[in-house]
C-alpha positions in Angstrom: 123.9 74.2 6.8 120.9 73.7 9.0 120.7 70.2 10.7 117.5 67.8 9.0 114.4 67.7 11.2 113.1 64.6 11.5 109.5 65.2 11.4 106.7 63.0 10.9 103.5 63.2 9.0 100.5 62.8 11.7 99.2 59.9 10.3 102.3 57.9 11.3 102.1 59.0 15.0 101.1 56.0 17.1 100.8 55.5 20.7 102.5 57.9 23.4 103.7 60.0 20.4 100.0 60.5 19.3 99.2 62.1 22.8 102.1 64.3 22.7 101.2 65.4 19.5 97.8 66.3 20.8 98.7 67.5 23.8 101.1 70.0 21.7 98.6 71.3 19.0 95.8 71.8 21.7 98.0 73.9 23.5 99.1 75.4 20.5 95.5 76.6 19.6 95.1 77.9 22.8 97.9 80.5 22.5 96.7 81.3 19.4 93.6 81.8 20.9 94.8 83.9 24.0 97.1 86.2 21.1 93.6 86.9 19.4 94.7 85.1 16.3 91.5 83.3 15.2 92.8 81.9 11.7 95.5 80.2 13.0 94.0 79.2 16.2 91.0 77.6 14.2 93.7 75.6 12.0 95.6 74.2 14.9 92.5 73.3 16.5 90.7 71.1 13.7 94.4 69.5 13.3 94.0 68.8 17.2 90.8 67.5 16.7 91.6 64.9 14.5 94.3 63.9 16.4 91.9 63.3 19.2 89.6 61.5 17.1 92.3 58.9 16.6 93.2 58.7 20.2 91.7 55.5 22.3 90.0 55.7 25.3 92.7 55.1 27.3 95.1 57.3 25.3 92.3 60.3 25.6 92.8 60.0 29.4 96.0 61.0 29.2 95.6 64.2 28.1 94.9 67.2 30.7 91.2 67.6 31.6 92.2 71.1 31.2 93.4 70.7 27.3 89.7 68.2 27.0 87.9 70.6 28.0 89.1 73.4 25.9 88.8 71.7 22.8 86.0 69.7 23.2 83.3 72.5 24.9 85.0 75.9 25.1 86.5 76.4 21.8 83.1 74.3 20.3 81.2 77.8 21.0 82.8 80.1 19.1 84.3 77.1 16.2 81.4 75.4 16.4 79.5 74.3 12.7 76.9 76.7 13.8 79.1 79.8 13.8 79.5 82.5 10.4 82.9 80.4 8.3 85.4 83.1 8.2 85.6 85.3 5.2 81.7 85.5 4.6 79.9 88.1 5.9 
């Protein structure tokens, strides 16, 4: 029998297991990205985002400039609200 996983739902993350969770799902997205898998990579991201958004200024400096960038400028250009949704051409 498989051991329980003690996962938590992201709205209980607090603190330095907020940025971890952030750090994980940007870095997620961006392998998803680099495999060419835009539907999933999309997903992670806007869960990454939202992480983000909760994060504090203080919190937001911990994660990699590297990770910031990617999800706040890079991936904004081809995600971005003024791209085609998927599914509709």
């Amino acid at each position: 029998m498989p051991a329980k996983k003690n996962k938590k739902r992201d709205e209980d993350l607090k603190g330095s297991e907020l940025v971890k969770e952030t750090n994980r799902r940007i870095r997620l997205a961006r392998a998803f990205w680099d495999a060419r898998n835009n539907k999933a990579c999309r997903r992670e991201r806007e869960r990454a985002l939202a992480l983000y958004e909760r994060l504090t200024p203080e919190q937001k400096e911990k994660v990699p400039q590297t990770l910031r960038v990617w999800l706040r400028y890079r991936s904004e250009k081809y995600f971005g609200p003024h791209r085609t949704a998927p599914g509709k051409h």
